[in-house]
N, C-alpha and C positions, 0 to 999 in steps of 0.2 A: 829828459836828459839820460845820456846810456852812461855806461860804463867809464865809458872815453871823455865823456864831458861834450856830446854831443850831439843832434839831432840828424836820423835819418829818414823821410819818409819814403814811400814804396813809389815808385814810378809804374802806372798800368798801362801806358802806348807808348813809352821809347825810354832810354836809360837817362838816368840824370845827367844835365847837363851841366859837368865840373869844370872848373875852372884852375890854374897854375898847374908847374911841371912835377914830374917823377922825382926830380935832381937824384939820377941815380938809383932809385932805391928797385929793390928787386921782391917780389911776389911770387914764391912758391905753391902752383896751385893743383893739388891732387886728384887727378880726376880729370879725363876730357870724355865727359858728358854736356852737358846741353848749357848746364850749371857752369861747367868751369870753361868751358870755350866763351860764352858768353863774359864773362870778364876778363879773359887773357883779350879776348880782342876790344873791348872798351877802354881797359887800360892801356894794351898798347900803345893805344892814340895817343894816349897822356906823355910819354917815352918810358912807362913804368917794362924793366926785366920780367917777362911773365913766361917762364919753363912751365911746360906741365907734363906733369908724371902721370904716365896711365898703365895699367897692367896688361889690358887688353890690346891686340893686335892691330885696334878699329878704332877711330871716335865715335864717339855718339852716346856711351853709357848705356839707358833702355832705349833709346831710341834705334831700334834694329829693323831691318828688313830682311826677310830669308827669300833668296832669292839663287838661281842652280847654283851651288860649291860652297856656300856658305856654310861653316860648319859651325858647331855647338857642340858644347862638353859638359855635364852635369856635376856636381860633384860627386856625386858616385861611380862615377867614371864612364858614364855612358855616352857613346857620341853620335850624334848624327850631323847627316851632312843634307844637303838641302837638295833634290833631283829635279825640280819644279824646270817645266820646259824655258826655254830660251824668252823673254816676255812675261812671261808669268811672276809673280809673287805674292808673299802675305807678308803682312805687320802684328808680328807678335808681341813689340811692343805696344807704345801708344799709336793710336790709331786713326785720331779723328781729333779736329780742331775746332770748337764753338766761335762764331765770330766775335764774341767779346774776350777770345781770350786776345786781344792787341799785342802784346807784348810777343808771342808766340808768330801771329801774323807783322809785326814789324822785321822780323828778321828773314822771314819765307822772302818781303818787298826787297829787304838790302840783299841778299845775295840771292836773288831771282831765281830763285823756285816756284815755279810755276803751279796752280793750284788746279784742283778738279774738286764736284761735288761730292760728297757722302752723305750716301743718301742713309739718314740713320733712324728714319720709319718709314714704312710700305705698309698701308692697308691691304695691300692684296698678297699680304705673304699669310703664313698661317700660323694658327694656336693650337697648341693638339696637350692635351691633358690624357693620363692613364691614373687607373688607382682613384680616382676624384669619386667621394662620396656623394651619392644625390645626384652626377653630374652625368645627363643618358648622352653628350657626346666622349665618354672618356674613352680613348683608343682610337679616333677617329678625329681625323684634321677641319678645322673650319678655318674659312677666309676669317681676316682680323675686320674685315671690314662689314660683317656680317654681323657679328657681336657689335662691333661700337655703333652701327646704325640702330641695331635694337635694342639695347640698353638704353641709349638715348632716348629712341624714339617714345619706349617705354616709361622711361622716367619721364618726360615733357608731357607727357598724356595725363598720367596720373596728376603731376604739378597744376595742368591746365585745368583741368577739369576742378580739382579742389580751388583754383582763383576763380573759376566759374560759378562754382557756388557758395562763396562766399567763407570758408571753412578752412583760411587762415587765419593765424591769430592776430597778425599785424594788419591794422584797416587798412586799408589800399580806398581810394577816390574810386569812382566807377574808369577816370579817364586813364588812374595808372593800372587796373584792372584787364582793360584793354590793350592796353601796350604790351604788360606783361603775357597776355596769352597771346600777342600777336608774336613775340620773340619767342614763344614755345612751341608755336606752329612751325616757326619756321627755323627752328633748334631744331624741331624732333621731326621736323618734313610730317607732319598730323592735317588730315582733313581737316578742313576747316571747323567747319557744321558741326562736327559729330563730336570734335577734340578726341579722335582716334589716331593711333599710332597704325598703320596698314601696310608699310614696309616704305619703300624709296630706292629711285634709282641707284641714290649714291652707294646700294648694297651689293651690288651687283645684279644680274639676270640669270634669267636660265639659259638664253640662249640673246644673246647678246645682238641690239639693231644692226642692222645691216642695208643696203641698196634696195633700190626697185619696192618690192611690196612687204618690204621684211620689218618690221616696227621694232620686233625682238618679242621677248616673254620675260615679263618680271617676277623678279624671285620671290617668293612668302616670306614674309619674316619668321623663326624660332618661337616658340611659346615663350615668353616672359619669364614664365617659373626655371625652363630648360635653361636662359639666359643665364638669370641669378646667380643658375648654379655651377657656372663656366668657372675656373678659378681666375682666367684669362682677363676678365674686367676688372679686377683689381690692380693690372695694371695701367688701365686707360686715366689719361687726366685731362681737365678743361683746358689748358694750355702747359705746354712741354714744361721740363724743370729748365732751371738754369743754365746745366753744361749739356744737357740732352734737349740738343735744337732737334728739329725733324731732317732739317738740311743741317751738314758740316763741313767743311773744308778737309783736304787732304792734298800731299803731295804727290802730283804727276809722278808714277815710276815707284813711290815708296814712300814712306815716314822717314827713311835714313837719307831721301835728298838733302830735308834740312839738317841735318850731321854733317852732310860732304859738302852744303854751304859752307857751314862755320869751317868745318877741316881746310877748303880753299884760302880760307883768310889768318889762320893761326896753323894750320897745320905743322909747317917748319918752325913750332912751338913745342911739339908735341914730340915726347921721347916715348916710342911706346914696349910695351913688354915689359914695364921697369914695374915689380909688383912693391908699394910699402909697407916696408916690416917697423921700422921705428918713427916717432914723432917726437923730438926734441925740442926746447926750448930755453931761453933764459931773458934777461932783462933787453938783450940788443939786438936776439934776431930767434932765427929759426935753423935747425938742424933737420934734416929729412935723408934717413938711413934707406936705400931702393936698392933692391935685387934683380939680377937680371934673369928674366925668367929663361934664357936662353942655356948661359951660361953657368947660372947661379951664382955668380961674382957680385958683391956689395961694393957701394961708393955712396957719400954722402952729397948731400945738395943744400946748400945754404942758402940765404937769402934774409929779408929784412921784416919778412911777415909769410905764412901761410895759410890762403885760402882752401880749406879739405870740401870737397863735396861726394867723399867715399860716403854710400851708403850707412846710416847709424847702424844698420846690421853687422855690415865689415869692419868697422869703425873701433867700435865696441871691443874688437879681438887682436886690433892695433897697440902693442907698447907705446905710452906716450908719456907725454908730460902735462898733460891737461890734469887739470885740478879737480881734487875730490867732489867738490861740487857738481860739477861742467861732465865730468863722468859716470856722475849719481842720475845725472837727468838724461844723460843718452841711455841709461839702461832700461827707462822707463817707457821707450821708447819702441813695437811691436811693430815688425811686416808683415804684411797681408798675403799669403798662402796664393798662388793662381798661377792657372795653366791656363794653354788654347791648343789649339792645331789647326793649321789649314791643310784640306785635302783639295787636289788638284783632279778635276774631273776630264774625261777625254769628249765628252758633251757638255755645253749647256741646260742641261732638263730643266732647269729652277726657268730658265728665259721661256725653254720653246713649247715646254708641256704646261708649264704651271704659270706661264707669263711674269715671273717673278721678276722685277730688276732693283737689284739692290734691297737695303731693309733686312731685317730679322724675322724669324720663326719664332714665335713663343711656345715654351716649352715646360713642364715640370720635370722634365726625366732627370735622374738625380744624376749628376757628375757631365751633364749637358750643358745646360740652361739655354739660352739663345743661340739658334744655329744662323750665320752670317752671309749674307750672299754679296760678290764682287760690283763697289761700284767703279769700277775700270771696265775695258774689254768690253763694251755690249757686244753683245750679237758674234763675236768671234767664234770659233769651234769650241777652246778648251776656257778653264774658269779655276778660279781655286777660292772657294768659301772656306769661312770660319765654323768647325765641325764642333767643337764647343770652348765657353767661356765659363771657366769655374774658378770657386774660391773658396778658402776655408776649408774645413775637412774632406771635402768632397775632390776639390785639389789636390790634396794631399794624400787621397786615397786615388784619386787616378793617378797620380805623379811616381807612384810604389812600383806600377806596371814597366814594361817591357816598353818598348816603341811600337814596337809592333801589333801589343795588347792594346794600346791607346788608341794606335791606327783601327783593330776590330770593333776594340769600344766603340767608337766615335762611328765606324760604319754600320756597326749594328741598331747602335740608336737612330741614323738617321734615315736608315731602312724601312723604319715606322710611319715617318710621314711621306717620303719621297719611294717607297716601294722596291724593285726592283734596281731598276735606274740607280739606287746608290751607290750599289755594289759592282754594277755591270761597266759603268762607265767611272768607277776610280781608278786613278795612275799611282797616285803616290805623296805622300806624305810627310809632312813636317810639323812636330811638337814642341813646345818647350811649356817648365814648371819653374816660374820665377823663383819661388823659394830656394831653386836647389841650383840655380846657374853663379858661378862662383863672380866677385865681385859683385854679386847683387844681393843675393839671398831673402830673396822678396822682388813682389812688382811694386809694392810705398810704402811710405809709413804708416803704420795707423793708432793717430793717438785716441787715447779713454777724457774725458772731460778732464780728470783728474791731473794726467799727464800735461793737458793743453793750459791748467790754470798753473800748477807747481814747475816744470821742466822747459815748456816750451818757451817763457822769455830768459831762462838761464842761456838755451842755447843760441838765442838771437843776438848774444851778447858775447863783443872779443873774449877771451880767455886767455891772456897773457899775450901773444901776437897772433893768435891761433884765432881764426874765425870758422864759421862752417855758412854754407850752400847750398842749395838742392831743394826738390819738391820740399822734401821733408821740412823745409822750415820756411811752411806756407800753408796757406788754409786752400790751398789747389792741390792738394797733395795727389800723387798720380797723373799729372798735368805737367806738360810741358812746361804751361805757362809759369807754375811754378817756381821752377828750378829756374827758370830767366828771372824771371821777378827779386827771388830771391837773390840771386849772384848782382844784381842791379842795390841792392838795399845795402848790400856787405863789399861791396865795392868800392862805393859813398866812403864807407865809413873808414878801409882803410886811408883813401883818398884823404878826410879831411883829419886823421890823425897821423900822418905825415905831412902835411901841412901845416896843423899846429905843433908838431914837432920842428921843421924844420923852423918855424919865429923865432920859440924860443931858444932853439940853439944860437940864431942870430942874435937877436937879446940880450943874451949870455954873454957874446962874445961883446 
C-alpha cells in the first residue's frame, strides 16, 4: 500500500486499463517529453483537463533528432544549428529500441510510426586498440569478426581437448563426454580428429569465393597469445545483454517521429516556451508559476494535481513546495555526463571500401569509444555516423571544446582507422553534451545502490498532490521505455485517488 492508501502496479505492453470519469478534475503536467505526453494523452481519454507546460519550443524532451535547421543552445551559450543535407539525420538522443521494450513499441503501433532495423552489431566492422600493452595489433584495425572466431575457436580447442582427456574435475559418462566435444567442435568450427582450432570461414578470407574457378583463399587465424592480448574480447559475450539485442528497432526518418506521434494526439495540449519557475501546493490543488520565455511575463496555472516529469537535475533548482523529505531524495539523485556527434560524410567509405553496413567500431581511444555507422540510407551517396559516444569525465572534457574542436577531435580520431577518406569526404557536423543542454542537464539519472534503497521509493510516492515521472523513476533509466512505464504507474495512481476522493465526498454528502 502507497501513500494514498493504495496499489499501483507497473504495466510492460500498454497502460492500465482504468475505469470511471475525470468529473472535472484538472492535471498539471510539466514537461512534454515522452513521460508527460504519455499521460496527458491516457488521461485525456478519461475526460481528465491535462495542460502541459514545456519550456522548450519542441516536444519530445531527449527524444530529439537533428536534422537541417534544427538548432541547439548550451548553457554556455553556444549554439549550433544543424546543416545535415536534405534527408539526412542523427539521433542524439535515444536511439535504438530493444524489442522487449513493449511499452515503448505500443505507442510507435498507435500513432503509426513506422519502424526500420538497427543494426546494433556487425562482425565485420572493426576493433582498433592504441597504447595496449603486450597487444602487437595496437594501432592497427582488425575485423571484429576475426577476434571473435579465434578467441572462440581457441578457447573450444583447449576445452576439447581437456574433455578428451579426461582432466576435468567434474566426471562426465563417456556418452556426455562426446556430446560435449561435439558442441566444441562445432562452437569453435575445430577439426575433428585433431580437436584443433585452424581458422573458419565464418572469419573471413583473403580473397573472398567467387564464380567459375575461384573457391576464394581463407584467412589464418592470429596466434592465440596475440588474441588474448586484444583488449577488444572483453567485450564479446555468449549471448547479447538484455537492452543490447544485436538487432533493434528504430524510427523510419528519426527517434523524434515518435515525439511528433504523441505531439499529433496532445499537441493542442501543449503551451510551449512557458519555462517553470515556481511549484506550489496546498491541501486542494496545485499552483504552477510559468514564465514566458518570449516575453518574460508570469502567469500562474492551477489545477487539482501535478504530474512534473522535469528532469531531477532541473527539478532540484525549482522553488517548490515539496517536502523536506521528497527534496532530500531528489538531491541524491546524479546525471550522467555524455556527449555524441554525428558527422555527415559526402561518400559512403564505411559501405564501399570497408563493406561496413551498420554496427559499431570498437575502439579504446579516450573521449571516442564506439564509432557508429547509419542503419538507414544503404548504398546512397552521402551518410552521417555517430563520430563518438562518450561519458563521464571524458564527456565533460570533450564537452569544454569549441564545436569546431569536437568536430577535429572526432575527425582526427577517426582518421586512425578509416585513413584518409575521413577527412577528405566530411561535410559537416553536429554535436551535442547532455550535461550542459538546458532543461536536461544530463542524458539520465544515475542512481548509487544507496540512493536506489533510501530515495528512490520516497520519490515514487505523491508528495502532497505533487507526483513525478520520467526515466528517472524506473530501473530503464535512459530508456524510453522508462519514462512511459513510468508516466503509466503515476497516472493509475492519481486516477484512483480521485476516485476515492470523489466517494467520499459523496459519502459525506
Amino acid at each position: 500500500m502507497d501513500a494514498w492508501g493504495m496499489i499501483a502496479a507497473s504495466a510492460a505492453e500498454a497502460p492500465p486499463d482504468l475505469e470511471g470519469s475525470a468529473d472535472g478534475r484538472r492535471v498539471i503536467i510539466l514537461g512534454a517529453g515522452l513521460a508527460g505526453m504519455t499521460a496527458a494523452y491516457e488521461l485525456a481519454k478519461l475526460g481528465y483537463e491535462t495542460p502541459i507546460i514545456e519550456a522548450r519550443d519542441f516536444a519530445g524532451g531527449r527524444c530529439q533528432t537533428a536534422r537541417r535547421g534544427f538548432v541547439q543552445t548550451e548553457v554556455t551559450g553556444r549554439t549550433q544549428r544543424a546543416l545535415f543535407d536534405e534527408g539526412q539525420h542523427f539521433n542524439h538522443g535515444p536511439w535504438r529500441i530493444p524489442y522487449h521494450h513493449r511499452s515503448t513499441l505500443h505507442y510507435t503501433r498507435e500513432f503509426d510510426v513506422p519502424l526500420e532495423i538497427m543494426v546494433n552489431d556487425n562482425p565485420n566492422a572493426w576493433a582498433y586498440r592504441e597504447e595496449e600493452d603486450g597487444n602487437p595489433f595496437s594501432g592497427e584495425r582488425v575485423r571484429i569478426r576475426e577476434l571473435r572466431a579465434d578467441i572462440g575457436g581457441y578457447t573450444a580447442e583447449l576445452l576439447a581437448k581437456a574433455v578428451d582427456q579426461s582432466r576435468l574435475d567434474d566426471e562426465l559418462t563417456e556418452e556426455d563426454r562426446e556430446r560435449l566435444i561435439d558442441y566444441l567442435v562445432s562452437f569453435g568450427q575445430l577439426d575433428r580428429s585433431a580437436l584443433e582450432y585452424r581458422g573458419t570461414g565464418g572469419r573471413g578470407y583473403e580473397e573472398d569465393p567467387g564464380a567459375g574457378l575461384n573457391p576464394g583463399v581463407p584467412s589464418d587465424p592470429h596466434a592465440f597469445r596475440d588474441v588474448l592480448s586484444h583488449g577488444a574480447i572483453n567485450s564479446f559475450r555468449a549471448i547479447d545483454s538484455h537492452t543490447q539485442k544485436n538487432t533493434m528497432f528504430q524510427p523510419v526518418g528519426g527517434m523524434d517521429q515518435l515525439a511528433r506521434g504523441f505531439e499529433r494526439a496532445v499537441g493542442h495540449m501543449i503551451d510551449y516556451g512557458q519555462e517553470v519557475v515556481e511549484i506550489r501546493q496546498n491541501d486542494d490543488g496545485v499552483r504552477i508559476v510559468v514564465e514566458d520565455r518570449g516575453t518574460g511575463e508570469t502567469r500562474e496555472v492551477e489545477g487539482d494535481y501535478c504530474l512534473c516529469t522535469i528532469p531531477l537535475s532541473v527539478l532540484n533548482q525549482i522553488p517548490s513546495d515539496l517536502s523536506p523529505e521528497f527534496s532530500q531524495a531528489m538531491n541524491q539523485v546524479t546525471y550522467a555526463s555524455t556527449g555524441k556527434i554525428g558527422l555527415q560524410f559526402g561518400r559512403r567509405f564505411w559501405e564501399l571500401d570497408d563493406h561496413i553496413y551498420g554496427g559499431h567500431t570498437i575502439t579504446n581511444l579516450q573521449g571516442i569509444g564506439n564509432i557508429t555507422y547509419p542503419s538507414y540510407g544503404w548504398q546512397e551517396q552521402k551518410g552521417v555516423l555517430q563520430g563518438y559516444y562518450n561519458f563521464g569525465s571524458d564527456a565533460i572534457e570533450v564537452s569544454a571544446m569549441t564545436s569546431a574542436e569536437r568536430t577535429r577531435f572526432a575527425l582526427e580520431a577517426g582518421s586512425k582507422i578509416h585513413g584518409e577518406a575521413y577527412e577528405r569526404e566530411f561535410e559537416t557536423a553536429f554535436s551535442v553534451a547532455w550535461h550542459l543542454i538546458p532543461y536536461s542537464l544530463g542524458g539520465w539519472a544515475s542512481w548509487s545502490s544507496d540512493a536506489r534503497q533510501n530515495a528512490y521509493p520516497i520519490l515514487n510516492e505523491p508528495d502532497g498532490r505533487i507526483l513525478l515521472a520520467g526515466e528517472h523513476l524506473s530501473y530503464m533509466t535512459g530508456w524510453m521505455s522508462g519514462a512511459i512505464e513510468s508516466a503509466w504507474i503515476q497516472m493509475e495512481k492519481i486516477h484512483q485517488h480521485a476516485q476515492a476522493t470523489a466517494t467520499r465526498v459523496q459519502e459525506a454528502a
